[in-house]
KOLDORO-441486 format. One record per residue (C-alpha): residue in one letter; residue number from 1; x, y, z. Coordinates in Angstrom, 1 decimal. Layout:
REM KOLDORO-441486
+------+-----+--------+--------+--------+
: code : pos :      X :      Y :      Z :
+------+-----+--------+--------+--------+
:    a : NUM :      X :      Y :      Z :
...
+------+-----+--------+--------+--------+
END
This chain:
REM KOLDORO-441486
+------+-----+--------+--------+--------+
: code : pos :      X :      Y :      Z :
+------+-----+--------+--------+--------+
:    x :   1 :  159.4 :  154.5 :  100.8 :
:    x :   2 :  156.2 :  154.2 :   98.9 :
:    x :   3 :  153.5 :  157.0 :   99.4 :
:    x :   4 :  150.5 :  156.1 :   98.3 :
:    x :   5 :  147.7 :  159.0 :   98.2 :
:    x :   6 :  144.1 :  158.1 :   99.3 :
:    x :   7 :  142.3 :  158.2 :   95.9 :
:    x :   8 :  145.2 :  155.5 :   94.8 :
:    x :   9 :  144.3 :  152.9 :   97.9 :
:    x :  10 :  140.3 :  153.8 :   97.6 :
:    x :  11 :  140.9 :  152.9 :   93.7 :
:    x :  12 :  142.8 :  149.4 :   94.8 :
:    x :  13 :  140.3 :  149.0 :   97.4 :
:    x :  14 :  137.2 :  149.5 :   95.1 :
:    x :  15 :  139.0 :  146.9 :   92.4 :
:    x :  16 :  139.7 :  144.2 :   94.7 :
:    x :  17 :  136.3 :  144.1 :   96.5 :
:    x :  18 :  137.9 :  142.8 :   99.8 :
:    x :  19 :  137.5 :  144.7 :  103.2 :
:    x :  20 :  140.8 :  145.6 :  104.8 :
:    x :  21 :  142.4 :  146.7 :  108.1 :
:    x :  22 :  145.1 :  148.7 :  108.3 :
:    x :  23 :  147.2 :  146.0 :  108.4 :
:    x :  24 :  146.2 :  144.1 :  105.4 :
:    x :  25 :  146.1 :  147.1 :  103.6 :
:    x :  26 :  149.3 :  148.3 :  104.2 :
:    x :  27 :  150.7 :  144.7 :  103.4 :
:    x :  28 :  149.3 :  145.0 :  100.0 :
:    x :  29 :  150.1 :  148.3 :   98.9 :
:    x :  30 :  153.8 :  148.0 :  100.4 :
:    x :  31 :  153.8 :  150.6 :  103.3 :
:    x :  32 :  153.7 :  150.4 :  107.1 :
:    x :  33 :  149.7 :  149.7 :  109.3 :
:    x :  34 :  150.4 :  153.4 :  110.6 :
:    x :  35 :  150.1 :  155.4 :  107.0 :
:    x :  36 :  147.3 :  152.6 :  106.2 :
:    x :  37 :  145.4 :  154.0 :  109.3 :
:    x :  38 :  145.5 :  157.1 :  107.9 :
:    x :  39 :  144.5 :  156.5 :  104.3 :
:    x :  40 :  141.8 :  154.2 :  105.7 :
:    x :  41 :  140.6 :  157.2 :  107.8 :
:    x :  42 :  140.3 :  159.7 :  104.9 :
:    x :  43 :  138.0 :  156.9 :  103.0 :
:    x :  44 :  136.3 :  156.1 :  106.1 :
:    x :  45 :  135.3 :  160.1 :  106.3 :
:    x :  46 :  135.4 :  161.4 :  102.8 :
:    x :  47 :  132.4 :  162.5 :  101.3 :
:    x :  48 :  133.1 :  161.1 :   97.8 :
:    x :  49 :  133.6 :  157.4 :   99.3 :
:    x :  50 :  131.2 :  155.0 :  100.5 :
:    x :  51 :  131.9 :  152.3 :  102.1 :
:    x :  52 :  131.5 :  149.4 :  104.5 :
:    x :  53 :  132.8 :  148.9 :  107.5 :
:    x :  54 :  132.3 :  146.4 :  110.5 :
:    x :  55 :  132.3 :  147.1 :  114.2 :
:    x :  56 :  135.6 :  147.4 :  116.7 :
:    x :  57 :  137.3 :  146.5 :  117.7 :
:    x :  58 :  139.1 :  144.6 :  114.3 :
:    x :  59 :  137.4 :  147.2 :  112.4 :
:    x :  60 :  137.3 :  146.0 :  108.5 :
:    x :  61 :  136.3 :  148.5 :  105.5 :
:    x :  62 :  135.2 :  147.7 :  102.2 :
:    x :  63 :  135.2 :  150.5 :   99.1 :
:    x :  64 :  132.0 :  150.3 :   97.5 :
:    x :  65 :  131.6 :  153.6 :   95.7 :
:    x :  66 :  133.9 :  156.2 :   95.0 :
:    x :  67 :  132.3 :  159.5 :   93.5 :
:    x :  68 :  129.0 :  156.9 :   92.6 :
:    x :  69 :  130.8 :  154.5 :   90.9 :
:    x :  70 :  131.3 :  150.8 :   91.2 :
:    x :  71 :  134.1 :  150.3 :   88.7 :
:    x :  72 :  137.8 :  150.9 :   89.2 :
:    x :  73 :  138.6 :  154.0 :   87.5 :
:    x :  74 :  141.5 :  152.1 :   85.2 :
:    x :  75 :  139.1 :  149.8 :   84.3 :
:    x :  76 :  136.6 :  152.0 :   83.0 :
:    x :  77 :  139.0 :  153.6 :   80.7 :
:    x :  78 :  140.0 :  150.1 :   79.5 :
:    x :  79 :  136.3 :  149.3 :   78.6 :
:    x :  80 :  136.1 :  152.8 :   77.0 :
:    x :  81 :  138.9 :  152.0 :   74.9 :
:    x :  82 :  137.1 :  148.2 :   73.9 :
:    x :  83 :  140.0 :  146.7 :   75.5 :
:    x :  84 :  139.9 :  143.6 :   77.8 :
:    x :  85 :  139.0 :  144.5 :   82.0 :
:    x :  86 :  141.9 :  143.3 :   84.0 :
:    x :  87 :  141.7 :  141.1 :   86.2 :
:    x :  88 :  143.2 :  141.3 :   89.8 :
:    x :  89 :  146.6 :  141.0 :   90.4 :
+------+-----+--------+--------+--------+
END
């Protein structure tokens, strides 16, 4: 079992610039639509997240800012550090 905390999907989220539902998020981060729900939930409503999000029913979310940044956190380090920005996996 894989638990995966909300800043951690908001991160992947922010990174892969893709909107999500529950389902697709839980596919790629490797836990079950029903903890996805959740996590999406807490980003949805979180002060420190913006985001996008499309109508229901098939509600989708997109990360846009987390804290009023644009840049996945790892990769802000990485360009700190003069190293290369990774690309998506």
């Amino acid at each position: 079992m894989c638990i995966v905390s909300t800043m951690e999907a908001a991160e992947f989220m922010l990174k892969s610039g893709d909107f999500f539902t529950a389902g697709t998020l839980g596919e790629k981060l490797g836990i079950t639509a029903k903890d996805a729900t959740g996590l999406l939930y807490n980003i949805r409503n979180g002060k420190k997240y913006d985001t996008l999000e499309t109508a229901l029913p098939n509600r989708t979310v997109k990360v846009v800012l987390i804290s009023g940044r644009k840049v996945n956190e790892k990769d802000l380090w990485r360009l700190a550090l003069g190293l290369r920005v990774s690309t998506l996996t």
